[in-house]
N, C-alpha and C positions, 0 to 999 in steps of 0.2 A: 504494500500500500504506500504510495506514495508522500513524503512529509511535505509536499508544498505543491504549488499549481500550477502549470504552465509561466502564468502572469507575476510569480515569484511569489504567491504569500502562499498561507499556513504557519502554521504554530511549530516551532525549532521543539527537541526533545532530545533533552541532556544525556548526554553519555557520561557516564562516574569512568573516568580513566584510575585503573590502579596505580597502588605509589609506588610501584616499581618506573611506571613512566616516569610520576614527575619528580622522581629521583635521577634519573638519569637527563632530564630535560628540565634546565633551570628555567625557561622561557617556552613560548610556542611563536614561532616566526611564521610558519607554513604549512598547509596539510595537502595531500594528493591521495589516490585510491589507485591500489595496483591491477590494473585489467585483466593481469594474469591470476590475483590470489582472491581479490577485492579486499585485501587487506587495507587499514589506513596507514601511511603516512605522516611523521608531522618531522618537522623539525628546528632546532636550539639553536637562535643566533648566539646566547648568551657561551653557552657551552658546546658548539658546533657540532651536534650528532641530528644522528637520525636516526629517528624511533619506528619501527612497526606495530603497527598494533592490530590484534584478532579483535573485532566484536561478535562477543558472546552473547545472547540472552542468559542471565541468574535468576530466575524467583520470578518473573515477567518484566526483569529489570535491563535497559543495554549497557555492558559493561564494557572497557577498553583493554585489553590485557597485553601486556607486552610478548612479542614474540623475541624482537631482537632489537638491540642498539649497534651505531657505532659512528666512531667521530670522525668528521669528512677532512683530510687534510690536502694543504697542495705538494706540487712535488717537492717541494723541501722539507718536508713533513710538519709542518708547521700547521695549525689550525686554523683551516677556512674563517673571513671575517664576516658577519653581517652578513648570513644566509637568508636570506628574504622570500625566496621560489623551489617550487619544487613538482615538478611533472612527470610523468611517465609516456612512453609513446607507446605504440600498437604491439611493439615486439617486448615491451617491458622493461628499456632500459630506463636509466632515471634522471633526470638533469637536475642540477643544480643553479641556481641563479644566486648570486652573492651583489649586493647594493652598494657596498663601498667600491670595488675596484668594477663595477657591471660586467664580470665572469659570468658565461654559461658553461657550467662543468658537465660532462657523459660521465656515468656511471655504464659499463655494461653489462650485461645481463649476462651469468652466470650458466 
C-alpha cells in the first residue's frame, strides 16, 4: 500500500532505526534504496560511513536494522568530507556525491 499519492501527500510513518545504526552514524546526510536488495541506504557526513539497513516489520511495528557499515575513504585513505548524495543505478553500483570538493564517487558492485 502505498505511503503517499501521486500529487506527493499522505501521512510519512516512522521507522525506529536500531542503535546499532545511530551508533555507527553520528548524523544522517542521505538515504537511497538498493534495487537489487530494497534495502535502505543512509549515510554520515559527520563520520563518513554508510549504513544499510533491512526493514523488518516487529509486533506490526517498521523497524530499521542494520545489516552492515563502512567508512567511505579516498585514495589516500583518508575520510570522504561532507557526503551529501547517495544513489544506486540499475546494475547496483553506488555513487557517492560529496558537497565540499563536488566528487561523484563509483562504488562497484561486488
Amino acid at each position: 500500500m502505498p505511503r503517499f499519492d501521486d500529487g506527493g501527500g499522505g501521512k510519512p510513518k516512522p521507522i525506529k532505526l536500531e542503535e546499532q545504526v545511530k551508533s555507527v552514524c553520528k548524523d544522517f546526510s542521505a538515504v537511497t534504496i538498493d534495487p537489487k536488495t530494497g534495502n535502505v541506504f543512509v549515510t554520515s557526513d559527520e563520520s563518513s560511513t554508510i549504513a544499510q539497513i533491512q526493514l523488518v516489520k516487529d509486533k506490526g511495528e517498521l523497524k530499521g536494522k542494520l545489516v552492515q557499515s563502512f567508512s567511505v575513504r579516498d585514495d589516500k585513505d583518508k575520510p570522504l568530507e561532507r557526503i551529501e548524495g547517495l544513489t544506486f543505478n540499475a546494475k547496483g553500483d553506488l555513487f557517492v556525491l560529496t558537497e565540499k570538493d563536488g566528487d561523484l564517487l563509483k562504488l562497484d558492485r561486488k
